[in-house]
N, C-alpha and C positions, 0 to 999 in steps of 0.2 A: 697869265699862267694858271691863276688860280680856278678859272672858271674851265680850264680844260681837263686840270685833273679834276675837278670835282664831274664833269661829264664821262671821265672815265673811271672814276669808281660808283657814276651813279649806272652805268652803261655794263658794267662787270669788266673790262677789260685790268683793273687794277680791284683784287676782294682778298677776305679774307679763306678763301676757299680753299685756297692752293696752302697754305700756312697753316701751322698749328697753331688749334686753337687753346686760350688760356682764358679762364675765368677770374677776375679780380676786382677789389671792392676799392673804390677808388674815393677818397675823402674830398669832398669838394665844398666852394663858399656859396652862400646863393647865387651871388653877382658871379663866378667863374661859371655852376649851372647856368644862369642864363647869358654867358655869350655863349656856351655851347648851343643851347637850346637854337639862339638868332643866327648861328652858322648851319644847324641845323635845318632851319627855316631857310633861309636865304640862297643854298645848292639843293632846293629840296630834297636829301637825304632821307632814305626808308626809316633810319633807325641809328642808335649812338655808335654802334660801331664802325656804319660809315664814318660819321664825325672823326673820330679819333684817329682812323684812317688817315682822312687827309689830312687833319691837324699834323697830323708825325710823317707822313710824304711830304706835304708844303714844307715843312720846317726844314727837312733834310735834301730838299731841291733847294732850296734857299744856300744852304751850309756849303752847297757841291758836294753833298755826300752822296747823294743818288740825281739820275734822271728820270724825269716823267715823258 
């Protein structure tokens, strides 16, 4: 599952485009930056906000709070 949502947020079918956007400063550890950074890496992602993206879809496909 996880490599097809990350094919459609890298593909645009799942962005931030359609949603309002919010600017926020988010406190993080180094070790929390870099698993972001190696999920980054690993669906090669343009940029963090993919990241977060599917951090917060996978999480809530997981939950059954949403489908992908």
């Amino acid at each position: 599952m996880g490599l097809d949502l990350a094919e459609k947020i890298r593909n645009g079918s799942i962005s931030l485009k359609s949603q309002e956007r919010l600017h926020k400063t988010f406190n993080l550890t180094i070790s929390e930056f870099a698993l972001i950074e190696q999920i980054k890496q690993k669906f090669h992602f343009k940029d963090y906000s993919q990241v977060i993206l599917y951090c917060v879809w996978n999480s809530a496909v997981e939950e059954g709070i949403e489908s992908a």
